[in-house]
C-alpha positions as CSV (number, residue, x, y, z in Angstrom):
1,X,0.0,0.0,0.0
2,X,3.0,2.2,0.5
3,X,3.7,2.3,-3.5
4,X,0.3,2.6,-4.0
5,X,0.1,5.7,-1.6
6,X,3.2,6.9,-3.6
7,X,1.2,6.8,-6.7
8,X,-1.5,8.3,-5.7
9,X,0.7,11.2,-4.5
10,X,2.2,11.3,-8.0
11,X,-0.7,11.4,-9.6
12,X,-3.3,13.3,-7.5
13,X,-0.3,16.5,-8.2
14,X,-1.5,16.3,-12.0
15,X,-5.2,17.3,-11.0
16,X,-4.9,20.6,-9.4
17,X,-0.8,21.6,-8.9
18,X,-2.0,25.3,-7.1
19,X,-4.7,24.1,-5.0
20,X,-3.2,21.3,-2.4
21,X,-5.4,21.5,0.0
22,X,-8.3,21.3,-1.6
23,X,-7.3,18.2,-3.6
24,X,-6.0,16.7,-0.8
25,X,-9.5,17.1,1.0
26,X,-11.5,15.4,-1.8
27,X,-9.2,12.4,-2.7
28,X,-8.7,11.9,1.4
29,X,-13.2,11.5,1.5
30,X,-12.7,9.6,-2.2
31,X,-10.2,7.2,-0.2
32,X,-11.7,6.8,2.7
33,X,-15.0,5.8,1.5
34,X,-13.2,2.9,-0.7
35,X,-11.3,2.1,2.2
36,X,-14.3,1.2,4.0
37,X,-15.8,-1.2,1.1
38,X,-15.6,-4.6,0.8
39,X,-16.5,-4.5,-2.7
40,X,-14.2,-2.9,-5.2
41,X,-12.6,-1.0,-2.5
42,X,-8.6,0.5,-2.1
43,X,-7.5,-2.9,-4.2
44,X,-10.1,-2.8,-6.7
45,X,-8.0,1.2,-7.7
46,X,-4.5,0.4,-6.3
47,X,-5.2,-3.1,-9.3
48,X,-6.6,-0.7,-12.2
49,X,-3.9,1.8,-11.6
50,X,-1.2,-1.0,-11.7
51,X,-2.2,-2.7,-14.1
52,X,-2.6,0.4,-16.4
53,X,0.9,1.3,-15.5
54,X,2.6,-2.1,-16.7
55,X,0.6,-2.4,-19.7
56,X,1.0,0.9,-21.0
57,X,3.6,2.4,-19.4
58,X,2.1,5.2,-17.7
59,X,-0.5,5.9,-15.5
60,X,-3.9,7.3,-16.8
61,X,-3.9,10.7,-18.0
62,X,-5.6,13.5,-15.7
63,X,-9.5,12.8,-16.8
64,X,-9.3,9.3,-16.7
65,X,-7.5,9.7,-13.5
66,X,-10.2,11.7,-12.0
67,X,-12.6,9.3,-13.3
68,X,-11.4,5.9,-12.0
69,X,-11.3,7.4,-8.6
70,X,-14.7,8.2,-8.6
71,X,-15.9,5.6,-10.8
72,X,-18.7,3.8,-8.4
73,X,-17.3,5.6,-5.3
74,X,-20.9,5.4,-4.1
75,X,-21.7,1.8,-3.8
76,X,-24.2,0.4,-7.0
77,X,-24.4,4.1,-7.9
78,X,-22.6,5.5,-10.6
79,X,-25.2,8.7,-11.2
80,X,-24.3,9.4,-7.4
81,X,-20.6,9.2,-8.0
82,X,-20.6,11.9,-10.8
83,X,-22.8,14.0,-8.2
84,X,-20.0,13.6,-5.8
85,X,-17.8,14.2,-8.5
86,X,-19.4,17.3,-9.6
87,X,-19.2,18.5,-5.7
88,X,-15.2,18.2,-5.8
89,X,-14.9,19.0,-9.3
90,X,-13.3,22.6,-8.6
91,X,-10.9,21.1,-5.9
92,X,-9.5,18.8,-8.1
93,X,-8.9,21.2,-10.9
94,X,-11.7,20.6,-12.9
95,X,-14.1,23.5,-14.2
96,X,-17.9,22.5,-13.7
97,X,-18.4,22.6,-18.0
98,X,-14.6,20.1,-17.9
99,X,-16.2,17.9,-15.4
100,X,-19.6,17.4,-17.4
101,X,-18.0,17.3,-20.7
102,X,-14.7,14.7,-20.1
103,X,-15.7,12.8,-16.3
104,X,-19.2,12.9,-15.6
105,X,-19.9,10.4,-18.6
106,X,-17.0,8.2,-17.4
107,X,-18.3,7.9,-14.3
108,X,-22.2,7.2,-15.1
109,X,-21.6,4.2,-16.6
110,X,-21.2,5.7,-20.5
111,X,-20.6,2.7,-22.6
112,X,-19.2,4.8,-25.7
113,X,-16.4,2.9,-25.5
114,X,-13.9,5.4,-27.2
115,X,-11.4,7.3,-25.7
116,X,-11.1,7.6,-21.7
117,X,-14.1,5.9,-21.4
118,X,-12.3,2.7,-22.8
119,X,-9.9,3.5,-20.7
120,X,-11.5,3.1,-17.3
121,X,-13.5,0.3,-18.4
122,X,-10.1,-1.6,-19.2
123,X,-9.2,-1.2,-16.0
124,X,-12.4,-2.4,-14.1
125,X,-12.7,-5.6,-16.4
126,X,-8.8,-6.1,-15.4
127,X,-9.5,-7.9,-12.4
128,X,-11.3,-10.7,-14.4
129,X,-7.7,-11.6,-16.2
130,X,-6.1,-11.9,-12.6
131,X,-4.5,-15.5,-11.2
132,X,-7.3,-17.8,-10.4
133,X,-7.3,-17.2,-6.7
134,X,-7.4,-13.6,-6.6
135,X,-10.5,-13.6,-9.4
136,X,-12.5,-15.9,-7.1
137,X,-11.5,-13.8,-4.0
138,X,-13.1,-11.1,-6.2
139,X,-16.3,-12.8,-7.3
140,X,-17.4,-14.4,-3.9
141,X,-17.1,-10.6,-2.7
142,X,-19.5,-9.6,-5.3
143,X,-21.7,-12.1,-4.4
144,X,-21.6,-10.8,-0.7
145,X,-22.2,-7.3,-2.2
146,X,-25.6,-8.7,-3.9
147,X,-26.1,-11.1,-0.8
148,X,-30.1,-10.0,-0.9
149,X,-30.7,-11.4,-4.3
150,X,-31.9,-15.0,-4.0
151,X,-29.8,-18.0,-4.8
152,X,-31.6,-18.6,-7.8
153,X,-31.5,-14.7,-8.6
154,X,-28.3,-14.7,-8.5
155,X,-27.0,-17.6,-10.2
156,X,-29.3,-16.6,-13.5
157,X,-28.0,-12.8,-13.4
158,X,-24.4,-13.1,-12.7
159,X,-24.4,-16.5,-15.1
160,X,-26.1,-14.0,-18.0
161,X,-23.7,-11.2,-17.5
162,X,-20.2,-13.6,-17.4
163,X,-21.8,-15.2,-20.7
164,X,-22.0,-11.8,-22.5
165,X,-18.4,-10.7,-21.3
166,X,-16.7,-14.2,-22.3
167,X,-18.6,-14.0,-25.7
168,X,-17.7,-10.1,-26.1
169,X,-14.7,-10.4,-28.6
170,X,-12.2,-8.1,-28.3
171,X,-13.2,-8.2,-24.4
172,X,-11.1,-5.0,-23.6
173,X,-10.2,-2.2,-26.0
174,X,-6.6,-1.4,-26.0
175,X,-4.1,-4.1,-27.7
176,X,-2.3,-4.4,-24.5
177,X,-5.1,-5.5,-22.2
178,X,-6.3,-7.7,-24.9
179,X,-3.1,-9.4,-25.7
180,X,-2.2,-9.7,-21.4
181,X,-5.6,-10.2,-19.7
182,X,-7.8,-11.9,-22.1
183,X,-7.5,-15.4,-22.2
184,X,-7.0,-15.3,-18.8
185,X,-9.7,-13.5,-18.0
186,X,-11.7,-16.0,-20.6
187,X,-10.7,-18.9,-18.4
188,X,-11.6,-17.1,-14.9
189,X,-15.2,-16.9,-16.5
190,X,-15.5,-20.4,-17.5
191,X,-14.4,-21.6,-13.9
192,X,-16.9,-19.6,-12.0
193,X,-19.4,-20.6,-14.7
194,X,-19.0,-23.9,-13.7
195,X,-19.4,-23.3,-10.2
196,X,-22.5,-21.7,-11.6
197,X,-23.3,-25.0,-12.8
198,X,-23.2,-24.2,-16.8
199,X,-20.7,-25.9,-18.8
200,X,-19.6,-23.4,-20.7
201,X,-17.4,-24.9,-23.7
202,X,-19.2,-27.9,-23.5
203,X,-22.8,-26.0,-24.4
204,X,-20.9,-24.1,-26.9
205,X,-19.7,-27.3,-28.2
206,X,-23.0,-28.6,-28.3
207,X,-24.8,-25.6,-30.0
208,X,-22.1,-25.7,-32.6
209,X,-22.6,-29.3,-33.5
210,X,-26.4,-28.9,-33.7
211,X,-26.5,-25.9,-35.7
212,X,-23.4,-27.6,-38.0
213,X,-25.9,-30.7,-38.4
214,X,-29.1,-28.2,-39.2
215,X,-26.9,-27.0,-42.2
216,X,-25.9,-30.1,-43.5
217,X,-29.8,-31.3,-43.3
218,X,-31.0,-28.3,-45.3
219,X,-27.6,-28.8,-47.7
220,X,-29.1,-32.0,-48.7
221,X,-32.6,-30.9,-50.1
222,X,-32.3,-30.8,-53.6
223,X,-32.5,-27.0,-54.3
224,X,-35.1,-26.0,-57.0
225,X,-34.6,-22.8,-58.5
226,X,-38.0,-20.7,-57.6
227,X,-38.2,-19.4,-61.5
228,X,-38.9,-23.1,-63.0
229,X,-41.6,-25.2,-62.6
230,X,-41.7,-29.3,-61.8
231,X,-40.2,-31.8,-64.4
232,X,-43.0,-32.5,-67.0
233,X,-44.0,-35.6,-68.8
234,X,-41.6,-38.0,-70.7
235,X,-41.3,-36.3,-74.7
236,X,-42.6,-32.7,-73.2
237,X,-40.7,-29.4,-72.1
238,X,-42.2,-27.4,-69.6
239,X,-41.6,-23.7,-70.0
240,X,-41.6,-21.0,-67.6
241,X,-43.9,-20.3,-64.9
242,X,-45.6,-17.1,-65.3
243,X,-44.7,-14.6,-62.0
244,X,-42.0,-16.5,-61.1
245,X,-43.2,-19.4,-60.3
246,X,-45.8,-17.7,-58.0
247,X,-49.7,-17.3,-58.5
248,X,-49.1,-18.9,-61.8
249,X,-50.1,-22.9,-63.5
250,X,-47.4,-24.8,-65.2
251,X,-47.2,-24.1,-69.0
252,X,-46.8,-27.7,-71.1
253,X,-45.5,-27.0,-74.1
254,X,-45.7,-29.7,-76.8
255,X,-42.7,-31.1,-78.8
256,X,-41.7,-28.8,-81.4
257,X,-44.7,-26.5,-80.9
258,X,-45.3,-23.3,-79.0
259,X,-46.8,-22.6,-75.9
């Protein structure tokens, strides 16, 4: 925690270099609420942060900055985050019309997954592509944070919202979380799937084969082109059904004669 102190040091000096105490007023509330979560608190920023720095090189620029620290500081609440947000804005640097044009959006939950936005989404999905352990750690704590859903509730939500993810193809935007976090991020999912009780590769492998087996059934029907009518008699040609085959009788016409 001591590097991660040192980063946030670092870092917090790029939001408002004149205005010290201020900043230091907003980010100490901002730390102390995650501090007291159980749920995505001082690990779930201190992984994003780090993860963002040894991927790329460098931490996240000043909006995004702002944004990750605020992003879901109220817990389940993202519209009350950019309120907060808002509220500190000035402190941090920020004029009210910078705050609603580059953060507040980041912060609400804006999927417009293009610039800083992809950004801080890359580093919340980063803690699905952590070692095994410390992704389990993670999901039985967001089971405790939705601990009055149901069993049942919960197994159907959380197993629908891990499908969608492990089926969302690139999962995360930038070529370096892709290429580091993916697959094992893919194979986190799959695990707690099947603590779920859904066999994830083995229904895909399933769905593939009957879909695969549908085709090769509807290859085999002997395709008839719509513009033709049926084979006619032995010694007659059968000419073209009027309308394309369509509202229209079959036209014999006789050897050598016209219709």
């Amino acid at each position: 925690m001591q590097e991660f102190q040192k980063a946030l040091d670092a870092l917090s000096a790029s939001l408002n270099p004149g205005g010290l105490e201020g900043r230091g007023t907003a980010l100490a509330g901002v730390l102390d609420r995650y501090a007291k979560r159980g749920w995505k608190g001082i690990d779930y920023l201190w992984l994003g942060l780090r993860e963002h720095k040894r991927l790329l090189g460098t931490y996240p620029a000043r909006h995004c900055l702002a944004a990750w620290l605020y992003h879901a500081w109220e817990p389940g609440d993202e519209g009350m985050s950019s309120v907060a947000f808002l509220r500190d804005c000035r402190s941090l640097g920020f004029s009210l019309e910078e705050a609603e044009r580059h953060v507040v959006p980041l912060i609400s939950g804006c999927w417009d997954l293009t610039g800083g936005a992809s950004v801080v989404i890359d580093m919340e999905l980063s803690l699905y592509g952590q070692p095994r352990v410390a992704y389990l750690r993670s999901a039985r704590r967001t089971r405790d944070r939705w601990r009055h859903l149901g069993s049942r509730a919960w197994e159907e939500g959380r197993t629908l919202g891990l499908v969608m993810l492990v089926q969302k193809d690139p999962m995360f935007q930038s070529p370096e979380f892709e290429r580091e976090l993916a697959a094992a991020a893919r194979a986190n999912i799959k695990a707690e799937l099947l603590l779920l009780g859904l066999d994830y590769d083995r229904e895909r492998a399933e769905a593939d084969k009957a879909a695969a087996e549908a085709k090769e059934k509807k290859d085999e029907v002997p395709a008839q082109r719509p513009d033709s009518a049926p084979a006619g008699k032995q010694g007659e040609d059968t000419g073209p059904v009027p309308g394309g085959g369509e509202g229209g009788g079959e036209v014999r016409v006789p050897p050598g004669g016209k219709p």
